[in-house]
N, C-alpha and C positions, 0 to 999 in steps of 0.2 A: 169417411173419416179423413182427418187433413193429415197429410203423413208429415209429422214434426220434425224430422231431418230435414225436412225441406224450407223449414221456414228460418226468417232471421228476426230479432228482437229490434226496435226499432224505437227512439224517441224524436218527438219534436217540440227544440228547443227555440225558442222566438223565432219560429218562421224557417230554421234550416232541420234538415233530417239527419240524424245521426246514429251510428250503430254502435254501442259499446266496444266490440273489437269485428275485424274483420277477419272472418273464417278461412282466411288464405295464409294470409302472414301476420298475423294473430298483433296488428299494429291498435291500437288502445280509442277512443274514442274518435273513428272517423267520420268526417262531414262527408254526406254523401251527394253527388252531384242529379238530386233530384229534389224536385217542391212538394210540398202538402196536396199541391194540388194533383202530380203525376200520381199520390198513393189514394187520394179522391178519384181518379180515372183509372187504377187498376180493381180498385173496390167492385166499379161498371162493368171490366171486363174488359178492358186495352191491355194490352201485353207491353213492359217499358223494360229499355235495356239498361242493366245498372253497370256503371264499368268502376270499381273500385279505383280511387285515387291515388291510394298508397300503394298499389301492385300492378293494375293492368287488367286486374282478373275479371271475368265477366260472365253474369248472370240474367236470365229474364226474369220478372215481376211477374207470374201468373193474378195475384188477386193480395188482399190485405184484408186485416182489420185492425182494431185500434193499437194493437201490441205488435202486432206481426208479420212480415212480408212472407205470402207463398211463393216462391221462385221455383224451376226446373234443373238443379240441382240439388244435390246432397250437396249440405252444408255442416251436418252436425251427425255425430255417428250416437246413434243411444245406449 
């Protein structure tokens, strides 16, 4: 089972990735410094490092799918 704390929500708007807020300092729709194609290569199984633009904060991308990034942090408390 995918443990849902760990994941983040995740849209692609013409070509760029964006989170509705960032789980750190809770700043509102950020563009995040990765492509369709980096979340196409974590889907395979490449591990990518996201570093939030609005904070510094940083997390790995273990896997994806259409909705959601799995990363190796708690992001979201249930």
């Amino acid at each position: 089972m995918i443990p849902f704390e760990k994941t983040l929500p995740y849209d692609i708007i013409m070509g760029d990735v964006y989170v509705h807020e960032c789980p750190y300092c809770n700043s509102s729709n950020v563009l995040l410094p990765i492509k369709p194609r980096d979340i196409q290569h974590a889907r395979e199984g490449k591990k990518k490092l996201l570093v939030f633009p609005c904070c510094g904060n940083k997390v790995t991308i273990l896997d994806s799918d259409a909705d959601y990034l799995l990363t190796d942090t708690v992001l979201r408390r249930s």
